[in-house]
N, C-alpha and C positions, 0 to 999 in steps of 0.2 A: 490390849497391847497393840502397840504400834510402832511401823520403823517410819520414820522421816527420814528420804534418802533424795540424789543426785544425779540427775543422767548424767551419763558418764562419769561422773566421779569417781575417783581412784578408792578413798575411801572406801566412800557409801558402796563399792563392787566388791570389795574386799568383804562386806560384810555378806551381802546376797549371796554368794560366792561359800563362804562359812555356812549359811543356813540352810544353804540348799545341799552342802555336803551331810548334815545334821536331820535332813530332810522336815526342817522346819518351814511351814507357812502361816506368817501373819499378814494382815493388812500392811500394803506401803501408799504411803503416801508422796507421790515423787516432784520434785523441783526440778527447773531447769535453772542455766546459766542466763538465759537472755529475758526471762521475766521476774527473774533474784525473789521469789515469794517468799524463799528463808533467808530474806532481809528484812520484807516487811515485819510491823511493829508485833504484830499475831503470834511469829515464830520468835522474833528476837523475846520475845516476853516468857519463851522455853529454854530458848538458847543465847544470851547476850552477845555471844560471838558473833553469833548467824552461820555457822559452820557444821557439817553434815559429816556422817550421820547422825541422829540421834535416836534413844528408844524410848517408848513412852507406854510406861506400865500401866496395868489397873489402875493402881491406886494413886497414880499421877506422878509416881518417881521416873525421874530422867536421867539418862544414861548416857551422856556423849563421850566421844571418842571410840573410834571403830573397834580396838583390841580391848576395852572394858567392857563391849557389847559381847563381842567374845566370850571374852571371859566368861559373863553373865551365862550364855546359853551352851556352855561348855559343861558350867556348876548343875544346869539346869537337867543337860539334856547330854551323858558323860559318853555315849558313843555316836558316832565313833570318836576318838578321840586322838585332838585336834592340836592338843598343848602338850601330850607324851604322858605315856604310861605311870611310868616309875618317878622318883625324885629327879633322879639322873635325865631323867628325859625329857621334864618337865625346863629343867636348865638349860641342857643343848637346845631346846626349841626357843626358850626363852632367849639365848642368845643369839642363835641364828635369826629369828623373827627380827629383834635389834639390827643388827649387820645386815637384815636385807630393808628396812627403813632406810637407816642412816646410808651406804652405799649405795642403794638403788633409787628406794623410793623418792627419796628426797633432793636426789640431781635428777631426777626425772621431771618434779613437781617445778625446779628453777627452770629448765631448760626451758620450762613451755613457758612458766609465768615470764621468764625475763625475755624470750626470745620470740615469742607468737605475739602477730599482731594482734589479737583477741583481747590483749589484756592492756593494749595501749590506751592509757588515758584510765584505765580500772584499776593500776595500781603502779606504782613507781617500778621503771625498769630499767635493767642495769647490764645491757647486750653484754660486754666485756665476761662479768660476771657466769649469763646462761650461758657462754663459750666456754668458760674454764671448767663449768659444772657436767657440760657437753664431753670432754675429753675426760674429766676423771667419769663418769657414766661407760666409757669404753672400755677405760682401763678393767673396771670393776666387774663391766662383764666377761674380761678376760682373765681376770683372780676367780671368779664364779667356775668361769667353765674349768679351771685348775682343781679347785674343790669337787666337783661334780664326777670324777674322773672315777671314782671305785661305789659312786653312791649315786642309787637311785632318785632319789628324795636328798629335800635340802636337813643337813642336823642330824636327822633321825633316820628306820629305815619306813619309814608309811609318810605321806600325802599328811602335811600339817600345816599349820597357819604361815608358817615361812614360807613354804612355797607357796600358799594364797600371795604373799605380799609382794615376791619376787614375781610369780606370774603378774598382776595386776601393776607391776613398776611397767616390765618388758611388753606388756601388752599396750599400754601409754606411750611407750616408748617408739612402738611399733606405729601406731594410729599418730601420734600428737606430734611426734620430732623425727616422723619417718627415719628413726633410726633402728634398724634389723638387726638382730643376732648374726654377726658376720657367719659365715660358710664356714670358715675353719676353726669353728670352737663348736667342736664338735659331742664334746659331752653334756655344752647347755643347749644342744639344738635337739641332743634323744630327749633331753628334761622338758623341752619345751612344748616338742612334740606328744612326748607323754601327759601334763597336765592341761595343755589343750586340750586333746582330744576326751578330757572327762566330761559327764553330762550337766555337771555343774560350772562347766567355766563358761558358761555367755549367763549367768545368772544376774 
């Protein structure tokens, strides 16, 4: 078994992030941005996308996308657990993990693609766009820290893969688009403080 994973990728952390909660260790095999190795023809031949992470079993089955890796060593390996207890809980995670994609993750992932010079000339960008993506990302942390207000944890009450997703948006968010948790949203700054400070969040 094998993970193909990302410096710094958002993903590919999410998942180290989850294993090292599980306290799983396999082999990684890691990529960077400026030598794209999971472009060349080797990886694409695993992955046609060339997109990370992926896992790569025994027996040669592949796994891509970070929350089906999940999954996979969630079925595997059931504590602690990461997707929720009951049916009911398995939903609320299910759904807060969605809501923190779609709101966070992913005006985090435009703001940089359209608005860092990094990716100029690597992929068509649309400044206007990572601006608009910029101001609802604000907004979002300001609905977040509303939700946060009687609850530990995002969803549920224990540490589950939504809050992997939402720490690893806000921690991109922090490093890539030098945008911080403003000071006066105060219930996602205990939340942030609280899931930083785990032994698994620089995984």
């Amino acid at each position: 078994m094998k993970l193909y994973s990302l410096k710094n990728g958002v993903n590919p952390r999410r998942v180290r992030i989850f294993l090292a909660e599980k306290r799983v260790s396999i082999p990684i095999e890691e990529f960077d941005m400026e030598t794209a190795g999971h472009k060349a023809p080797a990886f694409l031949a695993k992955n046609p996308l060339g997109t990370l992470p992926v896992l790569e079993l025994d027996d040669g089955t592949l796994i891509t996308e970070s929350v089906a890796i999940c999954r996979y060593f969630e079925e595997m390996i059931p504590e602690p657990p990461l997707f929720g207890r009951s049916t009911l809980e398995r939903a609320l995670v299910e759904m807060w993990n969605r809501r923190m994609e779609l709101e966070l993750l992913l005006p985090v992932i435009d703001v940089f693609v359209h608005t860092n010079p990094f990716w100029k000339g690597r992929r068509p960008q649309v400044p206007a766009w990572g601006e608009a993506r910029r101001a609802q990302l604000a907004d979002r942390m300001r609905w977040l820290d509303g939700e946060l207000k009687d609850r530990e944890f995002i969803g549920v009450d224990r540490y589950n893969i939504a809050d992997i997703t939402a720490q690893v948006a806000l921690l991109t968010a922090r490093g890539a688009l030098k945008l911080a948790i403003p000071e006066d949203h105060k219930n996602l700054s205990r939340w942030w403080a609280s899931v930083s400070s785990r032994p698994t969040a620089r995984a």
